[in-house]
Structures are given as structure tokens and as C-alpha cells.
C-alpha positions in Angstrom: -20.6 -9.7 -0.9 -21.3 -11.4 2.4 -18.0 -9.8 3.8 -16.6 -7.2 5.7 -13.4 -5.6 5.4 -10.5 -4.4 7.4 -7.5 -2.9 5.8 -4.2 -2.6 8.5 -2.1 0.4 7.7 -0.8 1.0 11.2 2.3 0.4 10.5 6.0 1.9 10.0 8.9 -0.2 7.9 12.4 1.7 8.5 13.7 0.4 5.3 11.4 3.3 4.0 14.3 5.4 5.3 13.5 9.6 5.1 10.1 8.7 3.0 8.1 7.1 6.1 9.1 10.0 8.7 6.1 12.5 7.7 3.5 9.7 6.4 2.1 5.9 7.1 3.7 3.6 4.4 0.1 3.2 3.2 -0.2 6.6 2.2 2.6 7.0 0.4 1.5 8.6 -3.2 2.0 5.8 -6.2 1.5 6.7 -10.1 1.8 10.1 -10.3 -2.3 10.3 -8.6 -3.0 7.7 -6.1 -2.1 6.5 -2.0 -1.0 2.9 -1.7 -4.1 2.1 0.0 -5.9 3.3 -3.1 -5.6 -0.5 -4.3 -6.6 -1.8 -1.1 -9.7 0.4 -1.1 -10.5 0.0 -4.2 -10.9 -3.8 -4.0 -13.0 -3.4 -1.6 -15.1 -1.6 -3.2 -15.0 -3.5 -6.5 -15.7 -6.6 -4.7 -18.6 -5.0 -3.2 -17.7 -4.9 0.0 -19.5 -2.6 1.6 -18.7 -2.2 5.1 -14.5 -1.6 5.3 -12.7 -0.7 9.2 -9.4 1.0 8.2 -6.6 0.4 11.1 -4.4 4.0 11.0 -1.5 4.6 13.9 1.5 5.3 12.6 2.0 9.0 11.4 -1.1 8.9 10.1 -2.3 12.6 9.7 -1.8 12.9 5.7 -3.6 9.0 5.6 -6.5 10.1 8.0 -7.4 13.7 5.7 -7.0 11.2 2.3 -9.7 8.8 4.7 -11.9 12.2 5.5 -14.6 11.1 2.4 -15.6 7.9 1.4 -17.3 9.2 -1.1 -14.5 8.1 -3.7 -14.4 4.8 -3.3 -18.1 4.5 -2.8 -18.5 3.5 0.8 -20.8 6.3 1.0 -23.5 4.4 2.0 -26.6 4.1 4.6 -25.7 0.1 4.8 -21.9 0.0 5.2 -19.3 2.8 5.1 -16.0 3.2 5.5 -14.7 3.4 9.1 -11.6 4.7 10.4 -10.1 3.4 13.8 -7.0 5.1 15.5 -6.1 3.5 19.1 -7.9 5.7 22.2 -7.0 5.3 25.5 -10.2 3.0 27.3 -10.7 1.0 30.5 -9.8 -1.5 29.3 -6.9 -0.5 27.4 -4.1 2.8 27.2 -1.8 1.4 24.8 -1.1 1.6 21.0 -1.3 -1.1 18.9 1.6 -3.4 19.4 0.7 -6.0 16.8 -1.7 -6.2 13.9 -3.4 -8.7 15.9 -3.6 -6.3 18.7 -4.8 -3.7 16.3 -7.9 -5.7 15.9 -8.5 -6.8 19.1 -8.4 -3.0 20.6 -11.6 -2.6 17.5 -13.1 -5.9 17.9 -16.8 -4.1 18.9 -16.6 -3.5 15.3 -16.8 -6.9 14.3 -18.9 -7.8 16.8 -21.5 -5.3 15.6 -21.5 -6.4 12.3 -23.6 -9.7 10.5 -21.6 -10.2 7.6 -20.2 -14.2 8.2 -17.1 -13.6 6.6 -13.6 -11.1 6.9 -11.7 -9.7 4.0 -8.5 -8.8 6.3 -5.3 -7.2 3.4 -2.7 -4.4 4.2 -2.4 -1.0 2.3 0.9 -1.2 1.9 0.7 -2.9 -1.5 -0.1 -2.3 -5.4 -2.4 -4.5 -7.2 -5.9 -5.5 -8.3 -7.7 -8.5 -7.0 -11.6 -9.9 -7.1 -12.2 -10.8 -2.9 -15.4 -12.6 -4.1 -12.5 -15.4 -5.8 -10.8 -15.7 -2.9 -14.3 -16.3 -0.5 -15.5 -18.9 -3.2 -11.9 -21.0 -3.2 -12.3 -20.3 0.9 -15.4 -21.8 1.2 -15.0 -24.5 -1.6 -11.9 -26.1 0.5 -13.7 -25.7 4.1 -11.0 -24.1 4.9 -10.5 -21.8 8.2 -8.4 -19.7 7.0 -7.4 -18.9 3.2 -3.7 -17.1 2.8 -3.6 -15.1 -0.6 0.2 -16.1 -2.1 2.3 -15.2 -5.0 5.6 -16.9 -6.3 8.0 -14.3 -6.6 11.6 -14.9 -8.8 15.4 -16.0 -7.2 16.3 -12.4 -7.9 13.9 -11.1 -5.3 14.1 -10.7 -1.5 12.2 -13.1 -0.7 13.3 -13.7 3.0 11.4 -10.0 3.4 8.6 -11.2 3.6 6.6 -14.6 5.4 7.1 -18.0 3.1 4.7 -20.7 2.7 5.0 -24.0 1.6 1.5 -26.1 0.5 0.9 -29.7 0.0 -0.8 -30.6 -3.6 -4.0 -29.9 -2.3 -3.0 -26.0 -1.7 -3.6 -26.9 2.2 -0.1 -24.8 4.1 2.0 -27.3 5.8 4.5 -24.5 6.8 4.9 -20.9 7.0 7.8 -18.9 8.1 7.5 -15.1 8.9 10.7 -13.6 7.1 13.1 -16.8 7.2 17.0 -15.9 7.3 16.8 -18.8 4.6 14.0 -19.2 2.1 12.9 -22.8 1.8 10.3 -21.7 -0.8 9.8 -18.9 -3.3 5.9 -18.7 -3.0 5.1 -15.9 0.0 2.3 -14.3 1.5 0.5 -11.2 0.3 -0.5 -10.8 3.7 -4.6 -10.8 2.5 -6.6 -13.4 4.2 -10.1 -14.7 4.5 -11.6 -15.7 7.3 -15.0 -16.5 9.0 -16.0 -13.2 11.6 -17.1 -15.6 14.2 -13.8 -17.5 14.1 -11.4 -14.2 14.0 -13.2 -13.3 17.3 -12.8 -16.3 19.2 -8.7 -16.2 17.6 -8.2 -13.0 18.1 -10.0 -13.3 21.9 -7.6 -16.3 22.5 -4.0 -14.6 21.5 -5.5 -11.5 23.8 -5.9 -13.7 27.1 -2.2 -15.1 26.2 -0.6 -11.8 25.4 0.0 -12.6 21.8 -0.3 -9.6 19.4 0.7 -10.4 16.1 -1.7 -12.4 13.6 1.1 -14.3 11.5 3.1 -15.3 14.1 0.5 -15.9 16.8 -2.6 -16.6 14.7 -1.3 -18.5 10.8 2.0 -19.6 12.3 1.0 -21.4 15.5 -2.5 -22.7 14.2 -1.3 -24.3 11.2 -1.0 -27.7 12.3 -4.6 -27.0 14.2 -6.7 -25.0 11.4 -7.2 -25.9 7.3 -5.1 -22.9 6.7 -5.1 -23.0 2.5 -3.1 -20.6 0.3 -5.1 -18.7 -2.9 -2.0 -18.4 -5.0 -2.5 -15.5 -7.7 0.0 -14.5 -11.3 -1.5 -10.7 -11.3 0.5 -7.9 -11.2 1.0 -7.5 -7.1 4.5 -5.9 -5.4 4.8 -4.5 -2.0 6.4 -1.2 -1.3 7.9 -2.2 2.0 11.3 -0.2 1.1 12.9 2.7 -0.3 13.9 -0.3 -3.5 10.8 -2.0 -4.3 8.8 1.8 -3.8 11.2 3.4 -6.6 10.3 0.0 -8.9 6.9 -0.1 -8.3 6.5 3.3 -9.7 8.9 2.8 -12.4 6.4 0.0 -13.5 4.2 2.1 -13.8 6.2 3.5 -17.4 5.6 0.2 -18.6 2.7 0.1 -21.4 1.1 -3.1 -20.1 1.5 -2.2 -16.6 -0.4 1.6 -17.4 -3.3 -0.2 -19.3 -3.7 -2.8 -16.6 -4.3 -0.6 -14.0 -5.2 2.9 -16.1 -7.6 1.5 -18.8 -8.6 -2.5 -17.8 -11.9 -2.8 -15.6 -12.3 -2.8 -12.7 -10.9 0.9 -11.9 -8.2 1.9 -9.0 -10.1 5.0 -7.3 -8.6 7.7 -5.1 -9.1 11.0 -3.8 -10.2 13.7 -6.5 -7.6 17.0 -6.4 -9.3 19.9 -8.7 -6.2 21.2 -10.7 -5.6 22.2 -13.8 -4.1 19.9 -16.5 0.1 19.2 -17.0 1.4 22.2 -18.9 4.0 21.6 -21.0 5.8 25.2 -21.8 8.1 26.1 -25.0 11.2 24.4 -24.8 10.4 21.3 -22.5 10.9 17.9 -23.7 9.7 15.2 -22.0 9.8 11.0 -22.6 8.2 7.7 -21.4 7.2 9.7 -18.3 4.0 10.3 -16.1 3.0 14.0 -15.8 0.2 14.2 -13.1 -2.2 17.2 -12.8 -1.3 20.7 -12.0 2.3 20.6 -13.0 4.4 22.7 -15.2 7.3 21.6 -17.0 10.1 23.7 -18.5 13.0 21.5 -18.9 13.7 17.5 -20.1 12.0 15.0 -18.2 13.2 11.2 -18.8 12.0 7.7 -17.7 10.5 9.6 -14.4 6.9 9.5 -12.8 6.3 13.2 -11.7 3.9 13.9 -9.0 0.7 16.6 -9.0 1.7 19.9 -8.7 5.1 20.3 -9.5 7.1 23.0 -11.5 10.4 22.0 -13.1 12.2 25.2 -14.3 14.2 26.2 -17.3 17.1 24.1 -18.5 16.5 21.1 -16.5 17.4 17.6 -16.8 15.2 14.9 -14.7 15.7 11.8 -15.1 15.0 8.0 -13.8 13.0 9.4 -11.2 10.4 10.4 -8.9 9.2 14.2 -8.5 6.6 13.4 -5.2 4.2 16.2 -4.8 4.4 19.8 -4.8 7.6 20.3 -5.5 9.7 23.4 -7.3 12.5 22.7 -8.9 14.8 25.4 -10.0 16.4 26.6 -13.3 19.2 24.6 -14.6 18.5 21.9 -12.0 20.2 18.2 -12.7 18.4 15.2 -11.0 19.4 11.7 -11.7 18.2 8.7 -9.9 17.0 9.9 -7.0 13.1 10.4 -5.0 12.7 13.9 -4.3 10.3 14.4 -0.9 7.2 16.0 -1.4 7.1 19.9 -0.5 10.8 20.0 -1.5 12.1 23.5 -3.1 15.4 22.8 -5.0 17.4 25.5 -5.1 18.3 26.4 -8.8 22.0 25.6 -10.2 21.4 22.4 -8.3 22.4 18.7 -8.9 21.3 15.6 -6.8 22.0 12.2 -8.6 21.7 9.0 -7.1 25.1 6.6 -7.6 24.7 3.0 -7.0 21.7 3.4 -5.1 18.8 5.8 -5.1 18.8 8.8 -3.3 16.2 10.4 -1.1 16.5 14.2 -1.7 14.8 16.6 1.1 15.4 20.1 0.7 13.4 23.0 2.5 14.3 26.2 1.3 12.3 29.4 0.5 10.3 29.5 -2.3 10.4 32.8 -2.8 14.3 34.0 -2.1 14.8 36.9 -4.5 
């Protein structure tokens, strides 16, 4: 594909509450095996894409070591790779990122070093699958500057989180609002975009001589009247996990049949970082239903409508359900859990009961493993 590609996972979101204080949003485990930037990467790679700049700041230790081999996404290359920026302190510059826009501009040697003509820019805070080589064909076929990749999203959803578009009958955006008090449209941006390299430098250049460091507001927003900005409007399976809410559901789609053979089974593949553990064990007396079961856990009790995490052991006599197990957890004998996310490296004491009422709750527990 005659693109590059840069992924921005910089970022923090507090409506991610207790789950974003140890790990970047884009790292956040999804499925029962993969990171949110899985999809991302995976993309990429499908789309063959071959030369991709990840954007890491934020708590981004657990990100960086999934990052450490490209090898499983298949940027291991000699022409290409997969490249990993975190902001240094220059001469030119001592600061962290303080905008996506920014983010780029502090790493913009890497797209001037590069000969591709066009840039495959998405986030890695969001689960779905998507062709780029679509998106580049509709970009070039409408001469368009810029191309926005948009979804319509139902009434019921919260749709002033994120930035709304509104396009004439030619798909050309006549306005765009970054997260309106009050919607004016239902179709909103999946915050991937396609652009010519030549023309993000001299953009990105332009909001850095003006002190302008964000790329919706001071790049989609305030060109639209100036560039053919067009929107690439998509019906696949795409949510963001941008909060505690939409993380829990995303997963829970996951229990879904059509959901698990889109992404499990249907080409192209979702790819992440191999762990080498053994298989689920289910022991004598566990029962378990419509759940995922991920590598290297044991299960002794009744597990219900919940998406359990690698590694985990659920003891004797308990009851989990409607929720998410994240990794390496041990959960005690006669332990009740009920709509709730339990934090990775979490030991739950036995004899314990955590359930979520009227909204879900985050359970973080750090006590000794091995109390006798």
C-alpha cells in the first residue's frame, strides 16, 4: 500500500476511572487475548501497510513491552517496521505531547524520512476491522484533502462523546463539532483519517508556528471550509472504549456468536502478542456458560455471561457472573462476583462478594497470595 501509518495512543480518558491508572487506554486487554491497539495494528498490517510510527506517553510501560516485537503483527521487515515514539527532551523541544497534533509534530523527521505519498493516521483506543486500501481509493477518487472515516451510531448512544459531522449529498463535511453539548447529527468520527504525507507536514508545520496542538480542533475543524475534507462512512462492527461503560460492552460483545465469528474466525485475522500457557482447565465441579475462558486459567466454580482473562484461577464454590476477570487474577473459595471488572493482578480474598448495583464496579484488591 503506498501508505504509511501512525497509530496515536498517547492518551488518558478519566472516564476510564481505576482501569487507566496502571496502563494507556490503548493497552487495555480486550476478548479474553488481545490489547486495544491489537485492531489498530492489525489493520495495518492487513492493509499492507508496512511502515507504522506508534505515538505512546501516557503510562505506557505495559503498551511499550506489548510494542517490544513486531514480529506478531508482521512489521518485521527490512522495508518498513514498526516504530515506537515516546516524547524526549530535544533543542528544540522539553515538553510532552500536549495534543495529538503536537504528538506528531514532536516526530515529524519520521515522516519526513519516509516516500510513501500517503498517511493512514487512526487511534488504538478502538475495536474493529477495517480495509485502509478502501478508504485511500474513496480518498483519492473524491480529490479530497482529507478523508474522515464515520459511523452513524443510534439515539440511545452518547453521541455528544465524541466529534459529530454533518456531510452534504456528495459525502463532502460541511460541519464538524468536537464533542457538542448538543448533537445536531448522529453520524461521528472514528477518529481515522487519510491524508497526503506532503500535506500533513505543511498542516501540521502551520498549527506549530501558531501554537495549535490538536488535529481536530486545529487541523479538521478550522480547515473545513478551506480543504475537501470528505467523510468514508462504514456499517462494520466499530465501538470505542473511551469509558469504564462502553469498555464493559465492548467485551460483553464479544459473547455474542456473530460478534466471536467476525472477529475469531472471518478473514482478515486480529493479531497480538503470543503468551505460551497452557490451555483453560476446567476442574470437577465447575460449570461454566456463554463465557470466554482465555489461556492458562483454571476454573473451579460457575462462571456466567463473563469474558475471563489469561491466567486466572477461580476457586471452589464460586459464582462469577456478567463480568470481566482481567489478567492474572486469583479468586478465592466461595467467592461471589456480580457485575463488576475485577483489575488485573487482583487476589480476592476467599468468602468474598463484590457485585456491581446499578452500575459496574471496578474491584482492586491487593492482598497476599499466599496468607496461610
Amino acid at each position: 500500500m503506498r501508505a504509511i501509518g501512525i497509530i496515536l495512543a498517547g492518551g488518558n480518558n478519566y472516564r476510564m476511572k481505576e482501569l487507566s491508572q496502571r496502563r494507556a487506554v490503548a493497552a487495555m486487554p480486550i476478548a479474553g487475548s488481545y490489547r486495544s491497539i491489537d485492531f489498530a495494528l492489525s489493520n495495518m498490517s492487513n492493509s499492507h501497510i508496512q511502515k507504522v510510527a506508534v505515538f505512546t506517553q501516557y503510562n505506557a510501560r505495559s503498551l511499550n513491552e506489548h510494542l517490544s516485537s513486531s514480529k506478531w503483527w508482521d512489521f518485521g521487515r527490512k522495508q518498513g517496521g514498526l516504530f515506537v515514539f515516546t516524547p524526549i527532551v530535544t533543542m528544540e523541544s522539553s515538553t510532552w505531547y500536549r495534543g495529538t497534533a503536537d504528538a506528531i509534530y514532536q516526530n515529524l523527521e519520521f515522516l519526513k524520512n519516509s516516500h510513501e505519498p500517503y498517511v493512514v493516521i487512526a487511534s488504538g483506543d478502538a475495536v474493529y476491522k477495517m480495509d485502509y486500501n478502501k478508504v485511500l481509493e474513496y480518498h483519492i477518487e473524491k480529490k479530497a484533502d482529507i478523508t474522515v472515516v464515520c459511523k452513524e451510531i443510534g439515539a440511545e448512544s452518547e453521541v455528544t462523546r465524541f466529534g459529530t459531522l454533518r456531510m452534504n449529498e456528495e459525502s463532502r463535511i460541511e460541519e464538524f463539532e468536537e464533542k457538542p453539548i448538543v448533537a445536531k447529527s448522529n453520524t461521528v468520527s472514528c477518529g481515522i483519517y487519510v491524508i497526503r504525507r506532503r500535506q500533513l507536514i505543511e498542516l501540521i508545520e502551520k498549527c506549530a508556528e501558531e501554537g495549535r496542538f490538536d488535529f481536530v480542533k486545529d487541523v479538521l475543524i478550522r480547515f473545513k471550509d478551506i480543504k475537501r475534507i470528505y467523510g468514508y462512512k462504514i456499517k462494520d462492527y466499530w465501538r470505542n472504549i473511551a469509558s469504564v461503560e462502553d469498555y464493559f460492552a465492548t467485551n460483553m460483545d464479544f459473547l455474542k456468536p456473530a460478534i466471536r465469528e467476525y472477529f475469531f474466525k472471518e478473514y482478515p485475522s486480529i493479531y497480538s502478542k503470543a503468551d505460551d500457557l497452557p490451555p483453560a482447565k476446567y476442574n470437577a465441579g465447575s460449570h461454566v456458560k456463554n463465557s470466554l475462558v482465555s489461556s492458562g486459567s483454571i476454573v473451579n466454580g460457575t462462571v456466567e455471561d463473563s469474558v475471563i482473562f489469561r491466567n486466572t484461577f477461580i476457586g471452589n464454590n464460586c459464582y462469577i457472573k456478567n463480568s470481566i476477570i482481567l489478567n492474572d487474577v486469583y479468586i478465592g473459595d466461595n467467592t461471589r462476583i456480580e457485575n463488576c471488572i475485577v483489575e488485573s493482578g487482583d487476589t480476592i480474598r476467599a468468602n468474598s462478594q463484590h457485585i456491581g448495583e446499578g452500575a459496574i464496579k471496578i474491584v482492586i484488591e491487593k492482598n497476599d497470595r499466599y496468607i496461610i
